[in-house]
Short mmCIF file of the C-alpha atoms (twelve columns), coordinates in Angstrom:
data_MODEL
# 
_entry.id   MODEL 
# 
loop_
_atom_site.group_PDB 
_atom_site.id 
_atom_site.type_symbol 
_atom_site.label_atom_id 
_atom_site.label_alt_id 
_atom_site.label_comp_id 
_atom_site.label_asym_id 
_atom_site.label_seq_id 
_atom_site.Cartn_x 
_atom_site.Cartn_y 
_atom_site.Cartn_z 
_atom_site.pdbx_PDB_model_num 
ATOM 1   C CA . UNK A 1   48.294 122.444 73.893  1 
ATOM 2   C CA . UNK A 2   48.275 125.115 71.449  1 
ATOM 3   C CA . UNK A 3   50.738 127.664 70.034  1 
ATOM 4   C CA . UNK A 4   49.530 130.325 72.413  1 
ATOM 5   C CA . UNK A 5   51.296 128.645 75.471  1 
ATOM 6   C CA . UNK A 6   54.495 130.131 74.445  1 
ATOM 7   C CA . UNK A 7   53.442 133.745 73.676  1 
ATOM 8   C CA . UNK A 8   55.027 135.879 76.527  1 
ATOM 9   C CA . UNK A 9   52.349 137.884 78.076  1 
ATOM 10  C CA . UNK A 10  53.575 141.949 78.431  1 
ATOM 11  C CA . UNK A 11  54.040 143.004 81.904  1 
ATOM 12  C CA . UNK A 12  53.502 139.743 83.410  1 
ATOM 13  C CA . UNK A 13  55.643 136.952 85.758  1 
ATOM 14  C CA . UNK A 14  55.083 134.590 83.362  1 
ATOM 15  C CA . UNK A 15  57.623 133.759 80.468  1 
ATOM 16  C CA . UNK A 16  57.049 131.637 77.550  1 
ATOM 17  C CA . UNK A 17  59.682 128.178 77.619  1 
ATOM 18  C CA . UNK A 18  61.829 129.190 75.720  1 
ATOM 19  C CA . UNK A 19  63.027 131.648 78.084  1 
ATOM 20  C CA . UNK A 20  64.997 129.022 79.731  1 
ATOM 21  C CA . UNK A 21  68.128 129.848 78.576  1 
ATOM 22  C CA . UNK A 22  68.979 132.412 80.693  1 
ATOM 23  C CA . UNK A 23  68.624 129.650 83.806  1 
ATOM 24  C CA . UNK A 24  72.321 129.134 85.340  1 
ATOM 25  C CA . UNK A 25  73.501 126.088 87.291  1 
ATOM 26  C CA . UNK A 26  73.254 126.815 91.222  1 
ATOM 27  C CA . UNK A 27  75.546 125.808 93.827  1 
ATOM 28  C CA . UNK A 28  74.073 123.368 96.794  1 
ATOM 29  C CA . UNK A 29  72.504 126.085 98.967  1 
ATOM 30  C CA . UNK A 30  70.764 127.319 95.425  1 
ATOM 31  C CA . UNK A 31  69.896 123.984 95.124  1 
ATOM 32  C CA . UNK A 32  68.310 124.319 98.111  1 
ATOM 33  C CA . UNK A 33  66.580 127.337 97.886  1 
ATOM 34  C CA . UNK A 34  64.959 125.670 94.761  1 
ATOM 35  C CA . UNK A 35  63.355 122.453 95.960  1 
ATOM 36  C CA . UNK A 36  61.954 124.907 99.099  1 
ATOM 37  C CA . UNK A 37  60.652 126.858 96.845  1 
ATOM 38  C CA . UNK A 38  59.017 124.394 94.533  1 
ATOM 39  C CA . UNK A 39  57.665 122.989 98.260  1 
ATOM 40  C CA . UNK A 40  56.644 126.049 98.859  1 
ATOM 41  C CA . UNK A 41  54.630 126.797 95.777  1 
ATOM 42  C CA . UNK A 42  53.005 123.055 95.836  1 
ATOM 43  C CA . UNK A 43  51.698 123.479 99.147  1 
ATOM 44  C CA . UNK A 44  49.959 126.941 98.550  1 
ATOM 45  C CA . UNK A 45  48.427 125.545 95.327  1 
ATOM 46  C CA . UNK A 46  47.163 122.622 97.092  1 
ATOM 47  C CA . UNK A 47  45.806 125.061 99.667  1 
ATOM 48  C CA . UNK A 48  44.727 127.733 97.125  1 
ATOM 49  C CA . UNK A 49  41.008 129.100 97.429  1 
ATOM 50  C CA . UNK A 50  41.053 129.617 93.934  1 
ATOM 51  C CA . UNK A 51  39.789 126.180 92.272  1 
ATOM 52  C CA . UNK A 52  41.684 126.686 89.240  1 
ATOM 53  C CA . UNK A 53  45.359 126.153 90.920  1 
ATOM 54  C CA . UNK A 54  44.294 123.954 93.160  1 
ATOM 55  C CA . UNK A 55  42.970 121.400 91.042  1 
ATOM 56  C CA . UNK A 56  44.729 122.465 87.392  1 
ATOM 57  C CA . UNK A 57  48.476 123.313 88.085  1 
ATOM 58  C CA . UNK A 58  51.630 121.552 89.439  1 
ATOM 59  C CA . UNK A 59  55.262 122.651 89.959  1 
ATOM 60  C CA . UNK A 60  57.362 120.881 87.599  1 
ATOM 61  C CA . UNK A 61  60.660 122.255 88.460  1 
ATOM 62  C CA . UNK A 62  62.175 125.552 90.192  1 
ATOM 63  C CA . UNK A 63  65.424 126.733 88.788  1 
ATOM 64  C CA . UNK A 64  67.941 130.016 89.123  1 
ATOM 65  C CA . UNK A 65  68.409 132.674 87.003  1 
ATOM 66  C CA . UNK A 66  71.327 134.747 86.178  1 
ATOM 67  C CA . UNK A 67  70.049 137.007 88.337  1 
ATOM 68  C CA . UNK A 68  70.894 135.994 91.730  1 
ATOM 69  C CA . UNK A 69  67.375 136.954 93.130  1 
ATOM 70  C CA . UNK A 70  64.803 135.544 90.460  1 
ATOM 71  C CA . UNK A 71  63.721 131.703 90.132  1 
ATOM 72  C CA . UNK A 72  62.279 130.339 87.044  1 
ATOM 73  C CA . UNK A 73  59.022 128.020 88.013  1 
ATOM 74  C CA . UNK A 74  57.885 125.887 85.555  1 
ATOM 75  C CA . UNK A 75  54.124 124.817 85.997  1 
ATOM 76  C CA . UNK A 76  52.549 122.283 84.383  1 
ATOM 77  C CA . UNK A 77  48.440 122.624 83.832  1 
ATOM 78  C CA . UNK A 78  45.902 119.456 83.152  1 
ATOM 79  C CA . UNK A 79  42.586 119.666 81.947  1 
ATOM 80  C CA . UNK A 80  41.928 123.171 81.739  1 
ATOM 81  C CA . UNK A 81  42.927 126.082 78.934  1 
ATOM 82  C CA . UNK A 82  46.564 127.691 79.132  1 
ATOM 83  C CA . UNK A 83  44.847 131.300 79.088  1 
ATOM 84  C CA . UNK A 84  42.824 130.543 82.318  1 
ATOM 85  C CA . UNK A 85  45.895 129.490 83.872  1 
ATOM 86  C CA . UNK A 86  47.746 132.249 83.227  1 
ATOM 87  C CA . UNK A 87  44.939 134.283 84.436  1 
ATOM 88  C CA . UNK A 88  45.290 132.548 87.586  1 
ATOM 89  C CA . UNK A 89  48.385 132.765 87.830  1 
ATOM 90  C CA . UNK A 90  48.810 136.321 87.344  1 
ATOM 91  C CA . UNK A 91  45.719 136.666 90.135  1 
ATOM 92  C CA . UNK A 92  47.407 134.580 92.630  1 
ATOM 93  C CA . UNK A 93  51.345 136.174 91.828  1 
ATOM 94  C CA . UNK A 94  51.304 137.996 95.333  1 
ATOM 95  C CA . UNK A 95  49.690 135.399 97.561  1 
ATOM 96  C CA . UNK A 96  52.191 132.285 96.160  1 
ATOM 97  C CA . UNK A 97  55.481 134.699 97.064  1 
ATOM 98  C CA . UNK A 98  54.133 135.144 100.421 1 
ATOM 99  C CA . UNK A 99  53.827 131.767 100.909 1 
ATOM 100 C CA . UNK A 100 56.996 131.210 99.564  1 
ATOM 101 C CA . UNK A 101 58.302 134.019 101.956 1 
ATOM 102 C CA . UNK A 102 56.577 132.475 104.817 1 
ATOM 103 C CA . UNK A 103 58.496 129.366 104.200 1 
ATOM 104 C CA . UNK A 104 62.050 130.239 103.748 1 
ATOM 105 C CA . UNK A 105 63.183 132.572 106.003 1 
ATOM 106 C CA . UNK A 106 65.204 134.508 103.605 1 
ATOM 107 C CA . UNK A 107 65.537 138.410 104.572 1 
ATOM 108 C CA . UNK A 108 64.906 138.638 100.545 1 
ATOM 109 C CA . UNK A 109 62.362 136.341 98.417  1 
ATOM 110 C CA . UNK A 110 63.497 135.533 95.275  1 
ATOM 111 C CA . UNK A 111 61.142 137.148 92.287  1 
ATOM 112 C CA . UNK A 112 59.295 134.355 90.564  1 
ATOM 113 C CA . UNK A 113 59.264 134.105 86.776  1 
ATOM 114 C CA . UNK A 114 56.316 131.417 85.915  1 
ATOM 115 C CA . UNK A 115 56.125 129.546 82.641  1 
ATOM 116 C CA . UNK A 116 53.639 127.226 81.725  1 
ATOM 117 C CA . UNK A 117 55.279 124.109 80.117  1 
ATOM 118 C CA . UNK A 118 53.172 121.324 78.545  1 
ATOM 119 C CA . UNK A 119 51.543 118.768 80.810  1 
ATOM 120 C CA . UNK A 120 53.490 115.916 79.535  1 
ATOM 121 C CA . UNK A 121 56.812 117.579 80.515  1 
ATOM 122 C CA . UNK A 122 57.100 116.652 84.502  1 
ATOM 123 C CA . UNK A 123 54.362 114.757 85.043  1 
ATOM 124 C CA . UNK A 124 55.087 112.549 87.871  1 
ATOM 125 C CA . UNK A 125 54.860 108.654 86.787  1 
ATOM 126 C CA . UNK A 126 52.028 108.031 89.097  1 
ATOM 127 C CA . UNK A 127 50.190 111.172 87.087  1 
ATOM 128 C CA . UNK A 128 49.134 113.075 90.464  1 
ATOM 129 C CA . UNK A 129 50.762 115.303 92.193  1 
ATOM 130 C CA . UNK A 130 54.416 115.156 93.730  1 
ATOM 131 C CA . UNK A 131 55.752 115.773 97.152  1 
# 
């Protein structure tokens, strides 16, 4: 991928990698909280409308922040260009935390910081998709 995959975008939900350091260890029900989310977020790509996340992004991983109420969600992309991900992305912010909302039943949704890691990162062994 190029150089511009790590360039943070000003204003937007998505971070550039090497962000990650503020990410914290959770405790089980953070835990938790994280693989629903990444379900969450999975499920509403594979359902998207919008070709581009349906077919072109993945949830890698879901982790916590410092901050109690903001997740970092690491996507990884395939066969298309980082900028029309983002793009995406940024289109689709509101409708993937409603889904999220929809599917946890927390009285607050976590805010979701996106970053766009390289494809080769998480990639499941199989190379499709993970559950």
């Amino acid at each position: 991928m190029s150089a511009r995959m790590h360039e943070p975008l000003s204003g937007a939900d998505i971070t550039p990698e090497s962000s990650f350091g503020a990410l914290v260890e959770g405790d089980p029900k953070t835990t938790q909280l994280c693989r629903q989310v990444e379900e969450a977020l999975n499920e509403a790509l594979a359902c998207s409308m919008n070709p581009i996340l349906r077919n072109h992004l993945h949830v890698v991983r879901v982790e916590p922040r410092r901050r109690s109420s903001s997740l970092q969600v690491q996507l990884s992309i395939s066969d298309i260009e980082v900028g029309r991900a983002r793009d995406a992305l940024l289109r689709a912010g509101g409708y993937l935390r409603s889904e999220v909302a929809r599917s946890i039943h927390r009285r607050r949704v976590p805010e979701l910081k996106f970053a766009i890691v390289p494809g080769d990162v998480g990639e499941p062994a199989d190379g499709g998709p993970h559950d």
